[in-house]
PDB file of N, CA, C and O in Angstrom:
ATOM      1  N   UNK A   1      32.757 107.009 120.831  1.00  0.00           N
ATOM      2  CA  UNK A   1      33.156 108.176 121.581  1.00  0.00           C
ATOM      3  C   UNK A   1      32.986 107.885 123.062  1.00  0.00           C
ATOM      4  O   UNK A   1      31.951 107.520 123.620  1.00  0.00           O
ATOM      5  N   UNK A   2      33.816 108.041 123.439  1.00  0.00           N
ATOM      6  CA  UNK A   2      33.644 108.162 125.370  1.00  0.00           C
ATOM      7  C   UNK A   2      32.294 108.638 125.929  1.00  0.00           C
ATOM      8  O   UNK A   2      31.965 107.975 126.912  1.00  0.00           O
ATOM      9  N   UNK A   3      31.250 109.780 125.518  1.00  0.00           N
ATOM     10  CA  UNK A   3      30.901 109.878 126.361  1.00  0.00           C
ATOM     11  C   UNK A   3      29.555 108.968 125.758  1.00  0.00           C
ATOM     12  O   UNK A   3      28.561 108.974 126.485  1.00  0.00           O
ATOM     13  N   UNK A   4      29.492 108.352 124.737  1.00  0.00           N
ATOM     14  CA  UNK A   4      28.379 107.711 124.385  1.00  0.00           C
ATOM     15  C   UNK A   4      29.110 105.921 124.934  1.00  0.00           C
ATOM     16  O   UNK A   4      28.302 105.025 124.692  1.00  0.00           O
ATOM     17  N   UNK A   5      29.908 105.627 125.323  1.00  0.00           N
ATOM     18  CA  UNK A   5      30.804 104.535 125.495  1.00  0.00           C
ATOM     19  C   UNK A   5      30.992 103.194 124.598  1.00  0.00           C
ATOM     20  O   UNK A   5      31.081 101.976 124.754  1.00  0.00           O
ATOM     21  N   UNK A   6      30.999 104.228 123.499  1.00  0.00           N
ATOM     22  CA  UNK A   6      31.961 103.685 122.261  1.00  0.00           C
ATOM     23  C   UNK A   6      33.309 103.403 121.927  1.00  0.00           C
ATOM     24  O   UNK A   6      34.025 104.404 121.956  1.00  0.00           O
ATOM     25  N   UNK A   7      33.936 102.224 121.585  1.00  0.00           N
ATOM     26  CA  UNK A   7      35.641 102.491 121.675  1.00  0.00           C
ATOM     27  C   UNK A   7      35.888 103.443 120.781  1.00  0.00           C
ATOM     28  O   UNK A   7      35.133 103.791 119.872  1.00  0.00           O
ATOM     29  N   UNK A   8      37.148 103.951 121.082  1.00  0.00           N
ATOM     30  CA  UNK A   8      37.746 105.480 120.334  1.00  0.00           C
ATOM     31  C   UNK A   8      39.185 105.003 120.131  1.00  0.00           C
ATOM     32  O   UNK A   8      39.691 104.539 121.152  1.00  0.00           O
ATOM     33  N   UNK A   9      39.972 105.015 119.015  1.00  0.00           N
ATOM     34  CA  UNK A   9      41.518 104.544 119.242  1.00  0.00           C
ATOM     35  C   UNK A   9      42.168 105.878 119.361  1.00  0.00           C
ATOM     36  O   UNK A   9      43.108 106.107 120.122  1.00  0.00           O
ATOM     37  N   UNK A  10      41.781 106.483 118.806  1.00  0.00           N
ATOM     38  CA  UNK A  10      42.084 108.478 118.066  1.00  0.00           C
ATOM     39  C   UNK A  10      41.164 109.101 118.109  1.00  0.00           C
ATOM     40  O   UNK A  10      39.997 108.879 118.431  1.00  0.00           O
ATOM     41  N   UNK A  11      41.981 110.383 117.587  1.00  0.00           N
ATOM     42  CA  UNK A  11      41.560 111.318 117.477  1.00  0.00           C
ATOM     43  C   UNK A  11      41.445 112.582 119.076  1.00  0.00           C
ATOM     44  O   UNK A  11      42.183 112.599 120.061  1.00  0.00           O
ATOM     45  N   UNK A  12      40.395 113.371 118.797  1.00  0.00           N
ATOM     46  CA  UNK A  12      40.332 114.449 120.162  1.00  0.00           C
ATOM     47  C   UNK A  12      39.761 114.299 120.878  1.00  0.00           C
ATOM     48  O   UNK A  12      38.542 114.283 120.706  1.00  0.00           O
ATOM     49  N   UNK A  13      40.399 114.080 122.242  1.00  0.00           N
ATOM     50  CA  UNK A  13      39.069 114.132 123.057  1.00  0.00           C
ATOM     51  C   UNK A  13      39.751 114.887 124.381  1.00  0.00           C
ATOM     52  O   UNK A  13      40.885 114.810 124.853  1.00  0.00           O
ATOM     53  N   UNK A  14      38.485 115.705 124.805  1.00  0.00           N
ATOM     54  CA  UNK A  14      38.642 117.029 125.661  1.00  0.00           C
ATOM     55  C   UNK A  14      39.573 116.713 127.010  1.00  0.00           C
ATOM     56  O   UNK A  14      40.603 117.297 127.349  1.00  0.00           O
ATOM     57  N   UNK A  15      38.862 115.564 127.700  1.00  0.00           N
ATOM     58  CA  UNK A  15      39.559 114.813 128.596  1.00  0.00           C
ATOM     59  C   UNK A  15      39.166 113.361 129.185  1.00  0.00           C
ATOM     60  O   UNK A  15      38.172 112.991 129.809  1.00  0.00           O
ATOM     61  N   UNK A  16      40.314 112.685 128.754  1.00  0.00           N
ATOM     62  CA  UNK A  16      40.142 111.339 129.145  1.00  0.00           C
ATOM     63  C   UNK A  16      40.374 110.606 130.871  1.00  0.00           C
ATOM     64  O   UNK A  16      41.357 110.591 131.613  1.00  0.00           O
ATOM     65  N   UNK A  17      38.919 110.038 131.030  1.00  0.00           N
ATOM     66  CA  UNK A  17      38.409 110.059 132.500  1.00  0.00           C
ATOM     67  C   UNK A  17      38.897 108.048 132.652  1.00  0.00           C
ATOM     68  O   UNK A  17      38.553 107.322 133.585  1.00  0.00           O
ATOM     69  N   UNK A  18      39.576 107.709 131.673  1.00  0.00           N
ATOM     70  CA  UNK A  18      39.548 106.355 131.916  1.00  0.00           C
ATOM     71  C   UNK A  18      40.457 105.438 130.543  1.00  0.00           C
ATOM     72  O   UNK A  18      40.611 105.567 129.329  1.00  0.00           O
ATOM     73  N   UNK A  19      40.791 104.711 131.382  1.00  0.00           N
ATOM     74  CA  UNK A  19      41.896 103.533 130.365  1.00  0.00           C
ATOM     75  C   UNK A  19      40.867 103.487 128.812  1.00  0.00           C
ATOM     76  O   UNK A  19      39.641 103.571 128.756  1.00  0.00           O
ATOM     77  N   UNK A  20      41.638 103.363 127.904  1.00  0.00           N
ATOM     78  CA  UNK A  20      40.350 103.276 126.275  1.00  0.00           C
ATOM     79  C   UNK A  20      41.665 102.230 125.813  1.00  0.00           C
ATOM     80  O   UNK A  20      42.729 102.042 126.403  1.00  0.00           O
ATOM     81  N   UNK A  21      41.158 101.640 124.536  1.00  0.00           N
ATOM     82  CA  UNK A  21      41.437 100.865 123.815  1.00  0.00           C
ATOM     83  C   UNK A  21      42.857 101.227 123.165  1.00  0.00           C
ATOM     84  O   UNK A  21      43.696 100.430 122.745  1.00  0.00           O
ATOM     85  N   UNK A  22      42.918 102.607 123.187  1.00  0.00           N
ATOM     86  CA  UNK A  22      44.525 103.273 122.309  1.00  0.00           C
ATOM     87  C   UNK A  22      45.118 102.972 123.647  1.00  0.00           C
ATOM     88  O   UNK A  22      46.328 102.832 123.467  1.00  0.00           O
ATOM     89  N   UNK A  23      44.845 102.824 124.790  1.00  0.00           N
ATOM     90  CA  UNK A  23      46.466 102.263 125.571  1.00  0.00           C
ATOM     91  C   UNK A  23      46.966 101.009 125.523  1.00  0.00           C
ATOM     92  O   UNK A  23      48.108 100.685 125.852  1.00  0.00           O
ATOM     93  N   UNK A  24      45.889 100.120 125.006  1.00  0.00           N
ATOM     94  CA  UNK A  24      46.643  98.756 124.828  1.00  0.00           C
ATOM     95  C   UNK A  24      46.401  98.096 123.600  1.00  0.00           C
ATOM     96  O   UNK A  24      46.313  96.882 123.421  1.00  0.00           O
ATOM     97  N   UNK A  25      46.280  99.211 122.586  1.00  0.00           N
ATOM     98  CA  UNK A  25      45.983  98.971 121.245  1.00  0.00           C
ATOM     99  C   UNK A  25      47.577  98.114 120.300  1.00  0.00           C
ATOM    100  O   UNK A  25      48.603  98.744 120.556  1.00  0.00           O
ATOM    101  N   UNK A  26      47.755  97.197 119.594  1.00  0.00           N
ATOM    102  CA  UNK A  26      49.213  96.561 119.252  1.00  0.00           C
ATOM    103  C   UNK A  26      48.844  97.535 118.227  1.00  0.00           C
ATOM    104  O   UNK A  26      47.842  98.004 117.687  1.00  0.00           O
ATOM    105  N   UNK A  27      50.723  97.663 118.205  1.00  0.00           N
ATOM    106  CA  UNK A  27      51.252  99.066 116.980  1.00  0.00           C
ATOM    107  C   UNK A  27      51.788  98.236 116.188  1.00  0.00           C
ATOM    108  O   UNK A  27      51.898  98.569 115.008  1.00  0.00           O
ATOM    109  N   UNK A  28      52.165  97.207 116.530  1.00  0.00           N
ATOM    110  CA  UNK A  28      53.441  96.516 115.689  1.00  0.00           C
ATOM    111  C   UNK A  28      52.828  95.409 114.379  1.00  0.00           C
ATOM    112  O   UNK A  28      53.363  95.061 113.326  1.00  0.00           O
ATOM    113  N   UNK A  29      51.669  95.111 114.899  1.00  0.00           N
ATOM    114  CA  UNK A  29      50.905  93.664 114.088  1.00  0.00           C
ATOM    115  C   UNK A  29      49.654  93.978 113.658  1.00  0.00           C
ATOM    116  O   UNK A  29      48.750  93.766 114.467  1.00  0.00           O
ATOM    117  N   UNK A  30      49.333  94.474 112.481  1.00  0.00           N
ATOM    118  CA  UNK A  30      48.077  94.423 111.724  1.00  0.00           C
ATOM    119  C   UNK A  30      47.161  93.607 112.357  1.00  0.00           C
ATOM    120  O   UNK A  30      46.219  93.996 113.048  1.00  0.00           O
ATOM    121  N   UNK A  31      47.569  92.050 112.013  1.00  0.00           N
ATOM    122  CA  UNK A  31      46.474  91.146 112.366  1.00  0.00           C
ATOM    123  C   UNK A  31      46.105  91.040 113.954  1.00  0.00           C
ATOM    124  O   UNK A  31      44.991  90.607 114.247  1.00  0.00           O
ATOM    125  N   UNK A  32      47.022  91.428 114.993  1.00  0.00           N
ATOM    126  CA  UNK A  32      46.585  91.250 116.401  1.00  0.00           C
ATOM    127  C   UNK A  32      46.050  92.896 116.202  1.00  0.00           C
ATOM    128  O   UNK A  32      45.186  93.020 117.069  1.00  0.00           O
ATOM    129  N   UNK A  33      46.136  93.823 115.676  1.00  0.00           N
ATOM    130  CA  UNK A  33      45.104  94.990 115.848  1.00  0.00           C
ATOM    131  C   UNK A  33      44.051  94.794 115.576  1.00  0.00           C
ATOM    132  O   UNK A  33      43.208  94.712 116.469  1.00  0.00           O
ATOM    133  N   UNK A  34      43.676  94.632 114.105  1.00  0.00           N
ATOM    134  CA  UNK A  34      42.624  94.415 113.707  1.00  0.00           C
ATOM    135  C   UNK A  34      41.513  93.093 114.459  1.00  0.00           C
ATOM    136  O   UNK A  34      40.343  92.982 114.094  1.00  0.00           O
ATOM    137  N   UNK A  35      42.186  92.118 115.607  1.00  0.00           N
ATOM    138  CA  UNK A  35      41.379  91.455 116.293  1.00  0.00           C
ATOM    139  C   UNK A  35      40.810  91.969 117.352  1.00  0.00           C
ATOM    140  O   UNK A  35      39.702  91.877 117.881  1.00  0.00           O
ATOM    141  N   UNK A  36      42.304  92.825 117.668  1.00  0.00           N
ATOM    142  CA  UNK A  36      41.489  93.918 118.925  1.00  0.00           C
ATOM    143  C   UNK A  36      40.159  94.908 118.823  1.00  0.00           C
ATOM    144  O   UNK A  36      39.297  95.012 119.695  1.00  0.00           O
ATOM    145  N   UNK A  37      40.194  95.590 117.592  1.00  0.00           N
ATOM    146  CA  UNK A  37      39.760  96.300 117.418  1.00  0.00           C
ATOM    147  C   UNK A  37      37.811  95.386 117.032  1.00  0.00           C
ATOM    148  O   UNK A  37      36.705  95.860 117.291  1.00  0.00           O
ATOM    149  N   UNK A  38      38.139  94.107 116.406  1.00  0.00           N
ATOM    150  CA  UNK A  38      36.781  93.896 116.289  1.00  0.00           C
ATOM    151  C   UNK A  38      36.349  93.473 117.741  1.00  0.00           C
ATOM    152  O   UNK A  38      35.269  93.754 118.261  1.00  0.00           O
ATOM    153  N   UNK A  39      37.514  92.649 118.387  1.00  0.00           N
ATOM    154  CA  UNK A  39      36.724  92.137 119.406  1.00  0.00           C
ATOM    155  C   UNK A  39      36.124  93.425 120.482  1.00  0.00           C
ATOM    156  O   UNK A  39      35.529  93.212 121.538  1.00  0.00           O
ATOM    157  N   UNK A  40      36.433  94.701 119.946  1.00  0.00           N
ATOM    158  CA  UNK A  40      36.099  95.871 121.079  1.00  0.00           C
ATOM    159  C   UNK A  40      34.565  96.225 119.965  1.00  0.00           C
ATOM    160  O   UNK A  40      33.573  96.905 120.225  1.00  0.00           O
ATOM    161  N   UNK A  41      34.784  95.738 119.178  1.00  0.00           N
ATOM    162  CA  UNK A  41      33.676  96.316 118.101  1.00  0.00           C
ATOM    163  C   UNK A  41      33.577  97.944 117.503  1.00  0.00           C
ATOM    164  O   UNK A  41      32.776  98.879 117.523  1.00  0.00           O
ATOM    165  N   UNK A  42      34.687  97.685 117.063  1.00  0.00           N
ATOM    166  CA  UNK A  42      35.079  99.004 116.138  1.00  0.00           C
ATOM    167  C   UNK A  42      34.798  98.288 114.497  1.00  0.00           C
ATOM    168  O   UNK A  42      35.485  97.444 113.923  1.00  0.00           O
ATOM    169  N   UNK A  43      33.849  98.806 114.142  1.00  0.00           N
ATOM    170  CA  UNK A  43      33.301  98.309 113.118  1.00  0.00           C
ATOM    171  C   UNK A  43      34.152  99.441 111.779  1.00  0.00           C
ATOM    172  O   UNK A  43      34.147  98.988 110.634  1.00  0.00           O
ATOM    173  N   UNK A  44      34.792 100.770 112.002  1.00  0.00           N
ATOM    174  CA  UNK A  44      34.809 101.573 111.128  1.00  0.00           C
ATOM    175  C   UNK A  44      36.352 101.861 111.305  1.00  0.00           C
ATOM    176  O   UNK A  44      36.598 101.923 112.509  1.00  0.00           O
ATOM    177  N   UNK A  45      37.519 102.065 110.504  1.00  0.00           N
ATOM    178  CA  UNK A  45      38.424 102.713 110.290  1.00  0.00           C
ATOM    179  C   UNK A  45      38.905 103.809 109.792  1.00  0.00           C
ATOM    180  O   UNK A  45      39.443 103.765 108.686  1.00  0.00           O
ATOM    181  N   UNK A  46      38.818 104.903 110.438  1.00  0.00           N
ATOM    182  CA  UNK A  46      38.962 106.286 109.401  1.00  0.00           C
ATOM    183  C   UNK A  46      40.380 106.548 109.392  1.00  0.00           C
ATOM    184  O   UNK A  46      40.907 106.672 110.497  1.00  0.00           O
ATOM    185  N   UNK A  47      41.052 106.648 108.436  1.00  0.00           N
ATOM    186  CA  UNK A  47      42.730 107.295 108.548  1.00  0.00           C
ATOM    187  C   UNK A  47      42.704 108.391 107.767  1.00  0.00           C
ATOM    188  O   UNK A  47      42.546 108.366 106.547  1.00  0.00           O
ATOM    189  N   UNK A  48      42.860 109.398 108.460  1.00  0.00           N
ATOM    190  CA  UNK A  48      43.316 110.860 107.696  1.00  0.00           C
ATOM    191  C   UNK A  48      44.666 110.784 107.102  1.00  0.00           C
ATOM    192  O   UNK A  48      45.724 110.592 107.700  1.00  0.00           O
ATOM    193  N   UNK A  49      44.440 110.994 105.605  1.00  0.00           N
ATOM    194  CA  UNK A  49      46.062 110.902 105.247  1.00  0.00           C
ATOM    195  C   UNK A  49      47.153 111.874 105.324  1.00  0.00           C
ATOM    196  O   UNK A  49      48.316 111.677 104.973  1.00  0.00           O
ATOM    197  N   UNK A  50      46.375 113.549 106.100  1.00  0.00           N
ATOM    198  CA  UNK A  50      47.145 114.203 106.332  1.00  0.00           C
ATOM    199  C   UNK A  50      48.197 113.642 107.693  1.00  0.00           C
ATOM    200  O   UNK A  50      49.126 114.350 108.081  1.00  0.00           O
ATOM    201  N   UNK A  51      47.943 112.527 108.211  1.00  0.00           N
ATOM    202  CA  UNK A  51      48.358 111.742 109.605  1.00  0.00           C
ATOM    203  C   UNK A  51      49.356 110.946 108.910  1.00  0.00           C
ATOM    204  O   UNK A  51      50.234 110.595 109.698  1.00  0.00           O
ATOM    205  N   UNK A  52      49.553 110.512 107.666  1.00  0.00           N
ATOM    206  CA  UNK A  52      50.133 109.532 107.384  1.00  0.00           C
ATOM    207  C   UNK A  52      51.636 109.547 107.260  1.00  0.00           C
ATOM    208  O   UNK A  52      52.357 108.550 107.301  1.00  0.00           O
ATOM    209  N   UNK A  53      52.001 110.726 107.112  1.00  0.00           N
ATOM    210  CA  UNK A  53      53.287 111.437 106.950  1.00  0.00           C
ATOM    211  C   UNK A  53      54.067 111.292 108.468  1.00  0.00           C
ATOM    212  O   UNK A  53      55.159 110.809 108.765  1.00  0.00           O
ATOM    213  N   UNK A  54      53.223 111.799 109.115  1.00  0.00           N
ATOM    214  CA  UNK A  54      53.235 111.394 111.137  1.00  0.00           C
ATOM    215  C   UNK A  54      53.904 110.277 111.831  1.00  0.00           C
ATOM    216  O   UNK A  54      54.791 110.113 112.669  1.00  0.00           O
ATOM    217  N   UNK A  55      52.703 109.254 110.776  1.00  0.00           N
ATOM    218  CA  UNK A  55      53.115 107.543 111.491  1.00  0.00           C
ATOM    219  C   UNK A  55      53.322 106.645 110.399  1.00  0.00           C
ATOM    220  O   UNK A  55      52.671 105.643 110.100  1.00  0.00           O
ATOM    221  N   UNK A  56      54.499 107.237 109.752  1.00  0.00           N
ATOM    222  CA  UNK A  56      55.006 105.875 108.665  1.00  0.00           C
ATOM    223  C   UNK A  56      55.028 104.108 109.083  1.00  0.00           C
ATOM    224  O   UNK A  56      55.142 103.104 108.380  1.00  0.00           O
ATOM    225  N   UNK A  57      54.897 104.268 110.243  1.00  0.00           N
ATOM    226  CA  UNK A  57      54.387 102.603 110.225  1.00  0.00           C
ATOM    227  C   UNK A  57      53.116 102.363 110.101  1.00  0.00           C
ATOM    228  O   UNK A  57      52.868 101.163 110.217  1.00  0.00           O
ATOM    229  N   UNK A  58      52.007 103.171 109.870  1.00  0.00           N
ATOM    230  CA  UNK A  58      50.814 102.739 109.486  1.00  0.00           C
ATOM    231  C   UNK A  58      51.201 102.209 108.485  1.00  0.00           C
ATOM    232  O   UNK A  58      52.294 102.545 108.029  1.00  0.00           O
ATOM    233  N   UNK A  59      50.126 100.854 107.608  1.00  0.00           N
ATOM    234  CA  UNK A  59      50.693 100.386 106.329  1.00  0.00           C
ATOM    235  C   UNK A  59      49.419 100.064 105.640  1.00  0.00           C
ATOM    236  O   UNK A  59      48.983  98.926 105.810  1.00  0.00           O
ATOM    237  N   UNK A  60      48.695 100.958 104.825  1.00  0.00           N
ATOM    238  CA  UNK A  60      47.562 100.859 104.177  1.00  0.00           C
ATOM    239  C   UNK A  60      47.437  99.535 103.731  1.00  0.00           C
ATOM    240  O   UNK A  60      46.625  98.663 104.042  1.00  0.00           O
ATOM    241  N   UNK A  61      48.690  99.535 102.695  1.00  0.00           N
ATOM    242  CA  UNK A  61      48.523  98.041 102.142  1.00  0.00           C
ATOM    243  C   UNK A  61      48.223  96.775 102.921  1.00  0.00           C
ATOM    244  O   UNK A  61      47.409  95.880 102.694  1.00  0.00           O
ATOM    245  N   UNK A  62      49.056  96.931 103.851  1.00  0.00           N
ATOM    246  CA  UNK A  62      48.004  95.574 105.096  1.00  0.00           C
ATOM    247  C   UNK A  62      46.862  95.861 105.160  1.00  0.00           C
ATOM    248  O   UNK A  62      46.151  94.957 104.721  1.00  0.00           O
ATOM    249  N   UNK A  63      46.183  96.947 105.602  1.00  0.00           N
ATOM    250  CA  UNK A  63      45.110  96.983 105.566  1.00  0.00           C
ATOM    251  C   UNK A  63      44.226  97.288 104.704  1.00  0.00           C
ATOM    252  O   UNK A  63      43.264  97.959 105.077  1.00  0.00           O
ATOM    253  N   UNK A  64      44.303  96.993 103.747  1.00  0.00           N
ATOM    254  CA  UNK A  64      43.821  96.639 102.232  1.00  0.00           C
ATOM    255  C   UNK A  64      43.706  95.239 101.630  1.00  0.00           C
ATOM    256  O   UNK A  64      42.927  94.923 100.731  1.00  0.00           O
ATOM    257  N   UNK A  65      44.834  94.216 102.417  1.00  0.00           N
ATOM    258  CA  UNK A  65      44.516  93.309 102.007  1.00  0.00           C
ATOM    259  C   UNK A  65      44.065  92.499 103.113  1.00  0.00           C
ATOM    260  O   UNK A  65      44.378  91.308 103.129  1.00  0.00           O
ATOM    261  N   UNK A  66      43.287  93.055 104.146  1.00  0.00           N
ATOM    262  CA  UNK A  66      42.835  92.593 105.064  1.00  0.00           C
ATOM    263  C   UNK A  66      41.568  93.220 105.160  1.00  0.00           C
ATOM    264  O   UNK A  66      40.712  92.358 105.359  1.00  0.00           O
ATOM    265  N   UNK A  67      41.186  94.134 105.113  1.00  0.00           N
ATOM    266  CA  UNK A  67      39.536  94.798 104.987  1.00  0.00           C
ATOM    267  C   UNK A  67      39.251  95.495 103.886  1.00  0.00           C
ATOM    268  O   UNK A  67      40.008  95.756 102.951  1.00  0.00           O
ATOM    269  N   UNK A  68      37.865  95.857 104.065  1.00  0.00           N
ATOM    270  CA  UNK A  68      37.516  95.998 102.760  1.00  0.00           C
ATOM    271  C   UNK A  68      37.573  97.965 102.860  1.00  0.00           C
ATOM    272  O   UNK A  68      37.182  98.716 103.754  1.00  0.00           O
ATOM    273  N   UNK A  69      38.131  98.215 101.730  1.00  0.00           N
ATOM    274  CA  UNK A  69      37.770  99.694 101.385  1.00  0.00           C
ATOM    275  C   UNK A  69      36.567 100.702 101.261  1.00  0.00           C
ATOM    276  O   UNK A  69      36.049 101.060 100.203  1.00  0.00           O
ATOM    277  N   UNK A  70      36.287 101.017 102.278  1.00  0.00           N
ATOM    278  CA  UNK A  70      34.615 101.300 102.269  1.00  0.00           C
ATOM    279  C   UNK A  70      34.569 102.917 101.116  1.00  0.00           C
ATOM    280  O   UNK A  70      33.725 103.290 100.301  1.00  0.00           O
ATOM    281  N   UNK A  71      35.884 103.525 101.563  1.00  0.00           N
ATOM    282  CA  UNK A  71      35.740 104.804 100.739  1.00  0.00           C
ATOM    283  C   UNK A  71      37.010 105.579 101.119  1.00  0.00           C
ATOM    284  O   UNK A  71      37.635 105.437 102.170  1.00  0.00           O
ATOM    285  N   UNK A  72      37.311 106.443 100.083  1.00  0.00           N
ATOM    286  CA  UNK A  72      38.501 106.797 100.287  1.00  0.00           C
ATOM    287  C   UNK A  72      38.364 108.503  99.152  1.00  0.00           C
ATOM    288  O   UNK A  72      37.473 108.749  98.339  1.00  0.00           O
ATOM    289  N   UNK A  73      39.491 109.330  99.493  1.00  0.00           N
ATOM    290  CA  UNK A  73      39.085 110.606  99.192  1.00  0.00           C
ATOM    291  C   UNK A  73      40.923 111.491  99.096  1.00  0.00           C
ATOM    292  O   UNK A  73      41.983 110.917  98.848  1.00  0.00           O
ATOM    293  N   UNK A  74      40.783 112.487  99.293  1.00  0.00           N
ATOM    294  CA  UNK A  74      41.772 112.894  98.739  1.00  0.00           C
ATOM    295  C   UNK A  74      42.278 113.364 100.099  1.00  0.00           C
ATOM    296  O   UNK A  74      43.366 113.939 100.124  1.00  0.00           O
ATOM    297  N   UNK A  75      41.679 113.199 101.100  1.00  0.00           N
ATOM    298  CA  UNK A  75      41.673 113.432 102.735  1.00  0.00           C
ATOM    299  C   UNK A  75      41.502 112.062 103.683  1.00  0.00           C
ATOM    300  O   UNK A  75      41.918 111.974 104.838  1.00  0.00           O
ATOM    301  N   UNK A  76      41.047 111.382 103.203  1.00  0.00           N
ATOM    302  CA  UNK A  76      40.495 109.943 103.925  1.00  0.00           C
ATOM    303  C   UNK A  76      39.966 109.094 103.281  1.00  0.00           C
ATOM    304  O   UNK A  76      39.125 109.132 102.383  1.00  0.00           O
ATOM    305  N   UNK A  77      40.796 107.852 104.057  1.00  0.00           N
ATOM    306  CA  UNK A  77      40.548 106.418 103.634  1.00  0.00           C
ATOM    307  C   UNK A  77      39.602 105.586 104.845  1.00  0.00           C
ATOM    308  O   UNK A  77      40.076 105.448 105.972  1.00  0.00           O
ATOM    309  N   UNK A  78      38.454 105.138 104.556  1.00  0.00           N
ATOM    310  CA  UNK A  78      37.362 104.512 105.578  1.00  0.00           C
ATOM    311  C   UNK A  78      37.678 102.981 105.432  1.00  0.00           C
ATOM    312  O   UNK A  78      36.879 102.567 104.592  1.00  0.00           O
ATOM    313  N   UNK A  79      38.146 102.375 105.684  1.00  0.00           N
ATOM    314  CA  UNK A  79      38.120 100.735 106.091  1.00  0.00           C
ATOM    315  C   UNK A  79      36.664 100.617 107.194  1.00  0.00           C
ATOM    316  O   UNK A  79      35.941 101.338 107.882  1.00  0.00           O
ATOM    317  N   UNK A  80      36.877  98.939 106.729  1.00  0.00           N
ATOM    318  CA  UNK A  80      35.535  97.973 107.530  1.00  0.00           C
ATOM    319  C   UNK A  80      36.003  97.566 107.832  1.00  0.00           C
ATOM    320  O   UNK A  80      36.802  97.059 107.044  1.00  0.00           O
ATOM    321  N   UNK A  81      36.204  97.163 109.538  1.00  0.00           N
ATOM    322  CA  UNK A  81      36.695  96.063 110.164  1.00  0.00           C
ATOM    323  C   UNK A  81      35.956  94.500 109.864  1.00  0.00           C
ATOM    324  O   UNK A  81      36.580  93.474 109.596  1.00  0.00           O
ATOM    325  N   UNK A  82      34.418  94.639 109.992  1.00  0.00           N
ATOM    326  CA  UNK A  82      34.094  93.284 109.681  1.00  0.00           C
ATOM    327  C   UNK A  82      32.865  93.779 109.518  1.00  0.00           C
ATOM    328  O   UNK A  82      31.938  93.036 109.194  1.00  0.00           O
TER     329      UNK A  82
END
């Protein structure tokens, strides 16, 4: 979270005081995200699947066969980056 200065890719935040990781986050390539994201040390992936309908290029299945499934629900799927 921003104000603890944690990377944040999503989600809400009241107001953003500075460049974060979702502006130069890659949309297009699983594997160059998922490097970004460890090398920022985002250890956790939460995807709400009410979002998923939103951004049909998300693609679980890449990221399924790239991290591990920490937990998943009828609302959300938790990936491990590393």
């Amino acid at each position: 979270q921003t104000l603890h200065r944690q990377p944040i890719v999503g989600g809400i935040i009241s107001r953003k005081l500075e460049e974060s990781l979702s502006d130069y986050l890659d949309r297009d390539s699983v594997d160059i995200q998922l490097k970004q994201l460890i090398d920022n040390q985002v250890r956790y992936i939460v995807v709400h699947k009410e979002f998923l309908a939103d951004n049909p290029s998300f693609d679980t299945l890449a990221y399924d066969k790239r991290c591990q499934r920490l937990y998943t629900d009828d609302t959300q799927i938790v990936y491990v980056a590393y």
